[in-house]
KELOLUM-719392 format. One line per field, with one value per residue: residue number from 1; x, y, z of N, C-alpha, C in turn; residue in one letter. Coordinates in pm, whole numbers. Last residue first. Layout:
REM KELOLUM-719392
seq = NUM	...
neast = X	...
nnorth = Y	...
nup = Z	...
caeast = X	...
canorth = Y	...
caup = Z	...
ceast = X	...
cnorth = Y	...
cup = Z	...
type = A	...
REM end
This chain:
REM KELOLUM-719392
seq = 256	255	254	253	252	251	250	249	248	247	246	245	244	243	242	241	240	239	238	237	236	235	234	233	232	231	230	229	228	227	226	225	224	223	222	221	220	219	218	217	216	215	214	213	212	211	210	209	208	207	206	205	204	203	202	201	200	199	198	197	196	195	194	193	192	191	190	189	188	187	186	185	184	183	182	181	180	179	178	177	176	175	174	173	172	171	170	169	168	167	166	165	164	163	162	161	160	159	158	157	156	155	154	153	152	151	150	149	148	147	146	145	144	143	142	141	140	139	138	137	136	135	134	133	132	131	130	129	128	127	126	125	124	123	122	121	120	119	118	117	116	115	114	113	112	111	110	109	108	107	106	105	104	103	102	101	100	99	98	97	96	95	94	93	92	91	90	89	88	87	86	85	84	83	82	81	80	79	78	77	76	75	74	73	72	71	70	69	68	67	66	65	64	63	62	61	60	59	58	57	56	55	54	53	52	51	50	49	48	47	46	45	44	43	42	41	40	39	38	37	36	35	34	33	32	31	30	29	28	27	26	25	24	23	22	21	20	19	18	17	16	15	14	13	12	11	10	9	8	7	6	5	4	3	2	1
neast = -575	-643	-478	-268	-342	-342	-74	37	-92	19	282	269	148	381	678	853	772	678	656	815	993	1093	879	932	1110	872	788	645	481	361	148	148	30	214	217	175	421	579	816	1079	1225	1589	1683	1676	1997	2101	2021	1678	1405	1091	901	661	347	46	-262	-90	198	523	806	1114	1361	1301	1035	828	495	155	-176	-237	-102	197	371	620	715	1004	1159	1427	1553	1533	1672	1435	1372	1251	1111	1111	927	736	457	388	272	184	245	125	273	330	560	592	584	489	619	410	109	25	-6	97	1	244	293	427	716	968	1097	1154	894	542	289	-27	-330	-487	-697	-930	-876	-743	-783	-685	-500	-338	-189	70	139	70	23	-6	-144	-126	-333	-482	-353	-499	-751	-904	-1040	-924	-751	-498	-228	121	340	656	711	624	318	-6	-283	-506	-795	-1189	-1495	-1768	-1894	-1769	-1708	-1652	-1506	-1419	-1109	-761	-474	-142	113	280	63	-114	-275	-511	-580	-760	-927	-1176	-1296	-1312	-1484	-1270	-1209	-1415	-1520	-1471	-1466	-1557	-1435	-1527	-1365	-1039	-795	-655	-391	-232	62	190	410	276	103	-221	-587	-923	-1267	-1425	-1608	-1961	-2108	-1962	-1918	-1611	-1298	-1002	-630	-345	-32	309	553	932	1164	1189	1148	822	594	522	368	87	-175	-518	-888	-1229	-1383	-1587	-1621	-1569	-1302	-1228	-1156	-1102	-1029	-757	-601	-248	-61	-60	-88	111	428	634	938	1220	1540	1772	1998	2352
nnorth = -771	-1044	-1189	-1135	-1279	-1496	-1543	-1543	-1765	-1974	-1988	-2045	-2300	-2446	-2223	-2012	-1750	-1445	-1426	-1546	-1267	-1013	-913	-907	-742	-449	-163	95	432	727	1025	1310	1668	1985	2340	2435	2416	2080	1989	1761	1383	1304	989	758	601	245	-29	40	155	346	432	793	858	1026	1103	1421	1512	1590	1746	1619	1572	1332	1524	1723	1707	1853	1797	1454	1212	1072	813	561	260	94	-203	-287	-113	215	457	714	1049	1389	1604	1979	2240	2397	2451	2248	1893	1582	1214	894	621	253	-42	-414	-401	-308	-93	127	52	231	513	838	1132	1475	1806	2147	2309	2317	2001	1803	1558	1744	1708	1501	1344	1124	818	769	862	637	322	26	-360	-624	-961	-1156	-1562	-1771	-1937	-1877	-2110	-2323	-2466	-2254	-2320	-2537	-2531	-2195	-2046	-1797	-1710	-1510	-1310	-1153	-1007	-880	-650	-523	-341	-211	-53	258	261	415	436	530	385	57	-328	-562	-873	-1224	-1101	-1274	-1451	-1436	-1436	-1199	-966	-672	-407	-116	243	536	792	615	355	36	-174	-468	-711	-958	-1074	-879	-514	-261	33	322	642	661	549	311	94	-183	-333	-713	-965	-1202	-1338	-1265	-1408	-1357	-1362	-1146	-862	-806	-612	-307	-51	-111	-10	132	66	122	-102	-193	-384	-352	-610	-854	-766	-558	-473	-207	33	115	68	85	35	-37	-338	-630	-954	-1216	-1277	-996	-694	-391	-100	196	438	579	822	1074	1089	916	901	775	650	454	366	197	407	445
nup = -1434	-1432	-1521	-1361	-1131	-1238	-1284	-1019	-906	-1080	-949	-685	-760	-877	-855	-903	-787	-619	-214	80	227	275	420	705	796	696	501	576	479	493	345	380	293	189	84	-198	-267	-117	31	-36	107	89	-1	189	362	334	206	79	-133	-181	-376	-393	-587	-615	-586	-585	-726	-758	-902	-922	-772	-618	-555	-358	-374	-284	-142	-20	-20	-165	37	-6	95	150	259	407	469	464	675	857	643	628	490	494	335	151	342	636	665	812	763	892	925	982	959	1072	1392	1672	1732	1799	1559	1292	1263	1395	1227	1326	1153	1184	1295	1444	1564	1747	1643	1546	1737	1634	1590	1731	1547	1358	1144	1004	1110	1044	1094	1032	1055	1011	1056	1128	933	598	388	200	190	63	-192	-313	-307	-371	-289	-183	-509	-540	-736	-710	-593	-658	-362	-180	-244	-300	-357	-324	-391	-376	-373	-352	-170	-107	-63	130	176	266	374	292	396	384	202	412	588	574	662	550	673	525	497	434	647	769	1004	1107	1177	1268	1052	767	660	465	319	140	0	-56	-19	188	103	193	192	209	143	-50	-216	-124	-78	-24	-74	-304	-229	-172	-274	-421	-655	-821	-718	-805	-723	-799	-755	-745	-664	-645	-883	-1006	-1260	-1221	-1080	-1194	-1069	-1127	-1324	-1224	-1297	-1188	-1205	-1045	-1047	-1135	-1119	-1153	-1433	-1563	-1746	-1704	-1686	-1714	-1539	-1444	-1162	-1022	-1083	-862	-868	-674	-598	-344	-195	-235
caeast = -537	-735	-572	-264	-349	-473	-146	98	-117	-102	275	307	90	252	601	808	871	655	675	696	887	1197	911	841	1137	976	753	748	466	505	201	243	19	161	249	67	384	522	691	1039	1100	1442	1690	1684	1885	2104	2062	1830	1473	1269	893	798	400	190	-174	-189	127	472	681	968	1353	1447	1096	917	618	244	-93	-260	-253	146	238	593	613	912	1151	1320	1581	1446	1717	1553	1290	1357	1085	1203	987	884	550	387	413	163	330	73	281	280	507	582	689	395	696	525	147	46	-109	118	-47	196	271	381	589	903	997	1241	983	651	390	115	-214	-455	-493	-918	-929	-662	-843	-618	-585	-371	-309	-9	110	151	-84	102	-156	-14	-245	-556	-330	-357	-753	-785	-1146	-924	-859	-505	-345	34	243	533	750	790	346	169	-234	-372	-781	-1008	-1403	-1640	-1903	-1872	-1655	-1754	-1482	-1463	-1198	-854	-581	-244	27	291	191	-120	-143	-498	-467	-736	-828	-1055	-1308	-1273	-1534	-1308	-1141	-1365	-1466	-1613	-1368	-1597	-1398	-1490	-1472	-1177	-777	-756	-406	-361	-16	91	373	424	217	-128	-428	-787	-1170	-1394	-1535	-1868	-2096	-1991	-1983	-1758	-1378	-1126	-803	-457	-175	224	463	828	1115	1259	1311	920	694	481	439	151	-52	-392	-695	-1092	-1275	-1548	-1614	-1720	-1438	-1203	-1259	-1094	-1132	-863	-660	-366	-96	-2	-192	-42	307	539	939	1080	1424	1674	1865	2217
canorth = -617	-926	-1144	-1092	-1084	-1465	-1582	-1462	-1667	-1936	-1950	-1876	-2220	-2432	-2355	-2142	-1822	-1535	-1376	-1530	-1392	-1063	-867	-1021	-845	-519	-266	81	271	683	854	1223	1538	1874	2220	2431	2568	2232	2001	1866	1490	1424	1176	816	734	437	37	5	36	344	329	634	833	1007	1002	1304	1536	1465	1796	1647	1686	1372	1372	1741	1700	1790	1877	1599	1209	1193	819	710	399	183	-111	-400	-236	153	380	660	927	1270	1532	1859	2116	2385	2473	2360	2037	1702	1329	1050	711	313	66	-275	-454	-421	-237	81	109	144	471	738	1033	1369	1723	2035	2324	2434	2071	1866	1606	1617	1784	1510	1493	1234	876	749	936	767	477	149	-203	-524	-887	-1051	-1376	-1674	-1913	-1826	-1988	-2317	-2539	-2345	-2194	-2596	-2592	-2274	-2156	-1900	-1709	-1646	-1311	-1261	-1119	-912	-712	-503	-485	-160	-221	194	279	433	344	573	503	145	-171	-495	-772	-1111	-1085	-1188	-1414	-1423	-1555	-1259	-1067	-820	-454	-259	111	384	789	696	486	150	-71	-371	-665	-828	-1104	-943	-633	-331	-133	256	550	746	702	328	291	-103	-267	-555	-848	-1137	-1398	-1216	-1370	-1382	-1408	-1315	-937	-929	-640	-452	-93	-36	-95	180	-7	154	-38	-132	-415	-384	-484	-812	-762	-667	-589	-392	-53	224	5	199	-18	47	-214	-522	-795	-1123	-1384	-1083	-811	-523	-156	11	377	536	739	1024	1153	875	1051	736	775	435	452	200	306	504
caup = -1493	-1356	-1579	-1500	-1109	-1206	-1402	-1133	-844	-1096	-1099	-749	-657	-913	-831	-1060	-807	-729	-367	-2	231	210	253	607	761	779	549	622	488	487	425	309	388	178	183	-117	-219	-247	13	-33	14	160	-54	69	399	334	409	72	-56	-178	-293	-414	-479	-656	-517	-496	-626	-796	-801	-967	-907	-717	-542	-492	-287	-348	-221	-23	25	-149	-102	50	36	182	186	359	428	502	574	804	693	580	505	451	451	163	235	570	671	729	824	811	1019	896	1031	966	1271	1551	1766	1808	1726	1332	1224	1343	1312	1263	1281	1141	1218	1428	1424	1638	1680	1509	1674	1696	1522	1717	1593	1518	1234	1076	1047	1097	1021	1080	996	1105	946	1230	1050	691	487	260	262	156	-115	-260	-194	-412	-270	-148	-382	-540	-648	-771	-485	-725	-498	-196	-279	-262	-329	-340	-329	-440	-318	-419	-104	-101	-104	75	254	201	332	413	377	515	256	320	623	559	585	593	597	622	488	401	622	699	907	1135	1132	1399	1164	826	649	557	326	242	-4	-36	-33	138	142	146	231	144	188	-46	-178	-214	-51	-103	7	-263	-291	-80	-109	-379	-527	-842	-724	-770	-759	-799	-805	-673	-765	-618	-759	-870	-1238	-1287	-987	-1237	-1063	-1112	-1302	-1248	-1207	-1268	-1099	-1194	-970	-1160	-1031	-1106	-1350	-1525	-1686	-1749	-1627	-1766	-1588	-1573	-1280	-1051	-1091	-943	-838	-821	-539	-487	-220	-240
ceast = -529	-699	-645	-367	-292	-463	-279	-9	-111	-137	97	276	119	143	435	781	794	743	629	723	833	1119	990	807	1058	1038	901	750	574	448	289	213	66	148	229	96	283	493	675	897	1125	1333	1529	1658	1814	1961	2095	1870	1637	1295	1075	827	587	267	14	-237	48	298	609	891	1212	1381	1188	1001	748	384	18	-178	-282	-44	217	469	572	867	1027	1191	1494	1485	1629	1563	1449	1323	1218	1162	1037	993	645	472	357	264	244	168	244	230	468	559	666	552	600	527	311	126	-99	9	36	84	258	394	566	716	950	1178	1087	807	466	233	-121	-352	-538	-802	-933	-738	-758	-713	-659	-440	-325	-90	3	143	-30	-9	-57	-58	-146	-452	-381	-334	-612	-766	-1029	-1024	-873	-609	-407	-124	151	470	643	794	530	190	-77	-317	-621	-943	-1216	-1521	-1763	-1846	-1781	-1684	-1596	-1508	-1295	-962	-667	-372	-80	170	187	23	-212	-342	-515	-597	-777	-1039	-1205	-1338	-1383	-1391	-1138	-1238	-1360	-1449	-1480	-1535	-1486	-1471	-1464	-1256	-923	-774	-531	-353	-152	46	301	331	339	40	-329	-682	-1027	-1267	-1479	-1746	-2028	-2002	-1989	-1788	-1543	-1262	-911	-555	-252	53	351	733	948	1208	1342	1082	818	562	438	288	57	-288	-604	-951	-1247	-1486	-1508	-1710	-1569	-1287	-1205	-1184	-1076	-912	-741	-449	-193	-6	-135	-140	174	457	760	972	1316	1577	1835	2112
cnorth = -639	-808	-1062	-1087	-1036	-1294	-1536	-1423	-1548	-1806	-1935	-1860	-2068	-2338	-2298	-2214	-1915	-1633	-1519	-1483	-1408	-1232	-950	-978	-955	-660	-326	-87	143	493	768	1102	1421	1737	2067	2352	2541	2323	2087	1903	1617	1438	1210	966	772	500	165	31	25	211	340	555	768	943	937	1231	1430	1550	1695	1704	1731	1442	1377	1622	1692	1797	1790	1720	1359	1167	968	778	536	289	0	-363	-262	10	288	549	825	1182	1454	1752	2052	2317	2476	2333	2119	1796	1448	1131	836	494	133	-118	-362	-483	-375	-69	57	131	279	619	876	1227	1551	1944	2196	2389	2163	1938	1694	1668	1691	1600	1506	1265	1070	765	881	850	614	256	-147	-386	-735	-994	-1335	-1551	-1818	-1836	-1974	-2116	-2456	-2369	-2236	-2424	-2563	-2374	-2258	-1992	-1824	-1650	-1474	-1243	-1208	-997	-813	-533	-439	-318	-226	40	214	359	393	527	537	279	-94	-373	-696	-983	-1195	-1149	-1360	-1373	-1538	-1416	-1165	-863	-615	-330	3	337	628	824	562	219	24	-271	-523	-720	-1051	-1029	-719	-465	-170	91	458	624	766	515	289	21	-231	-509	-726	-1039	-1350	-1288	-1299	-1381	-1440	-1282	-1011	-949	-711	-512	-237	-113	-37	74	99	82	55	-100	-266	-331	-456	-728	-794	-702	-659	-511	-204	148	51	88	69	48	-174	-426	-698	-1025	-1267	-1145	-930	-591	-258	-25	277	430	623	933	1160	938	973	831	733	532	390	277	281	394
cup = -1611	-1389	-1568	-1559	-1270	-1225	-1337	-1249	-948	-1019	-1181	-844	-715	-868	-918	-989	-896	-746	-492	-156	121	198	201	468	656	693	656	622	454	537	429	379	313	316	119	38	-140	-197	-46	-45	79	75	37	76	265	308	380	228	-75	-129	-315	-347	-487	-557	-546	-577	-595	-703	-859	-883	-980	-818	-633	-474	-378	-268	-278	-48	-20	-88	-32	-51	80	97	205	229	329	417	593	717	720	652	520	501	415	283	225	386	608	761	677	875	875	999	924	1054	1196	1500	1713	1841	1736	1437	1243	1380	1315	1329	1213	1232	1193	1388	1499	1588	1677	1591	1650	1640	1654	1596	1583	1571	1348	1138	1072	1031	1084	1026	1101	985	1041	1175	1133	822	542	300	299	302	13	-145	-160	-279	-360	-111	-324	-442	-639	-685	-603	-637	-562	-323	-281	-176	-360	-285	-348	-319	-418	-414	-255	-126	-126	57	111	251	353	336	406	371	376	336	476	571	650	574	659	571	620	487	577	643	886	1016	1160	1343	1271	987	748	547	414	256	144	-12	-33	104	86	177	151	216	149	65	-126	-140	-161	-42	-82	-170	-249	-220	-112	-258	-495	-662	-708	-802	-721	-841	-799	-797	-656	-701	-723	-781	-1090	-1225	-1103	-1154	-1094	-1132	-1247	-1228	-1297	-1228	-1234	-1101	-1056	-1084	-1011	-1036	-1318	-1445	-1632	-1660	-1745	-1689	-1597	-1634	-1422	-1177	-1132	-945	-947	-759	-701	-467	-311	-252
type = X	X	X	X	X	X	X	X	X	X	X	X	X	X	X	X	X	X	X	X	X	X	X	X	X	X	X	X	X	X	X	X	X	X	X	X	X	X	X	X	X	X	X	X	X	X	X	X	X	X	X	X	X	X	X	X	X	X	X	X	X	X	X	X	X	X	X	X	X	X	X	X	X	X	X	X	X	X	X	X	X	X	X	X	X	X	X	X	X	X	X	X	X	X	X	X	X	X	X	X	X	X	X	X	X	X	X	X	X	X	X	X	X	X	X	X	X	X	X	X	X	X	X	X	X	X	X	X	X	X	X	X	X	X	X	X	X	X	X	X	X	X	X	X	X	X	X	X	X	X	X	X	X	X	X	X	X	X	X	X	X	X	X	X	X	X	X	X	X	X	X	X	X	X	X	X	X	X	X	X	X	X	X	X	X	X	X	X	X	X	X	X	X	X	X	X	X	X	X	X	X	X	X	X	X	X	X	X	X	X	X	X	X	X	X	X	X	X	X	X	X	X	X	X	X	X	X	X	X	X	X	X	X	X	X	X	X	X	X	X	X	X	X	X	X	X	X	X	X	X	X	X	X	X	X	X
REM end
């Protein structure tokens, strides 16, 4: 069986924080300890320019409201968005607005590190992919196989990661296949029953292994689900005992 980590957002506690003078409210949903992966909630007050950064490992973004403006042809987000990044790819500065929420899903711990760090500087990934995505700009698609429901997928075949909104009626089965490297599954709307819970929005799990994990079930009310798929470049990168990781570690500690 996979590893699974099963997370009810509305359970748990929110703090203030601040980094290089930009203030947020943050949710710890996942601490990256032991190995596994590290996930957040950020709701960042309004800003025009938070600092240019990286994270040492693979991420997605789920923007859940509000909006991003990213600067050199990135693009304007609008929630319902994703940004993903390649281990070591920097990005921003970028401006939050409009109520801003928004999920930072990590295989495993990335640390944070801006880059007015000369040594990070040096060591960019120049080949790391950068990508991002409105879901309003992707039709609704019957889903295969399926009586009911549909889906967008939100990153184009054969990128690598992948990222795909699946909605259902009440009581569906969701199943997804075996995801290596590993994968989020975040409630966006109503709820979904996850080994035994009804979890709802933004609840979410992150499975990883070579087998199939257990089916979500959808609630009474149905539910819309984002599924976020990382690839090979999870197994990159991360915390370790150089100088570089070990400040990266020591910044996103302070910041939460």
């Amino acid at each position: 069986m996979p590893t699974c980590h099963v997370v009810d957002a509305a359970r748990l506690p929110w703090k203030r924080g601040h980094s290089e003078g930009i203030a947020f409210a943050c949710q710890v949903l996942l601490a990256g300890e032991d190995g596994g992966p590290e996930a957040f909630r950020f709701r960042f007050d309004d800003c025009p320019s938070v600092y240019a950064h990286m994270h040492l490992t693979a991420q997605f973004q789920l923007l859940l409201a509000g909006a991003m403006d990213f600067p050199r042809g990135v693009k304007h987000l609008q929630a319902p968005a994703i940004h993903y990044t390649d281990h070591n790819v920097p990005y921003g500065p970028f401006a939050v607005s409009g109520g801003h929420d928004m999920l930072v899903l990590h295989p495993r711990a990335g640390g944070l590190i801006a880059m007015t760090n000369l040594d990070a500087r040096r060591r960019i990934n120049l080949r790391g992919r950068l990508f991002a995505a409105l879901a309003s700009e992707q039709q609704w698609q019957a889903l295969p196989q399926a009586e009911c429901g549909s889906f967008k997928q939100l990153v184009p075949p054969g990128f690598g990661p992948a990222a795909v909104m699946v909605r259902a009626p009440a009581n569906a089965r969701l199943g997804m296949p075996p995801a290596p490297h590993g994968r989020y599954e975040v409630v966006l709307e109503g709820s979904v029953i996850m080994h035994e819970r009804e979890i709802g929005a933004p609840g979410l799990r992150y499975s990883c292994g070579e087998d199939e994990a257990e089916a979500l079930i959808t609630g009474p009310a149905g539910a819309c689900v984002a599924f976020l798929t990382f690839d090979h470049d999870a197994l990159e990168g991360g915390i370790t005992d150089e100088p570089m990781a070990v400040a990266a570690a020591q910044a996103m500690a302070r910041a939460i």
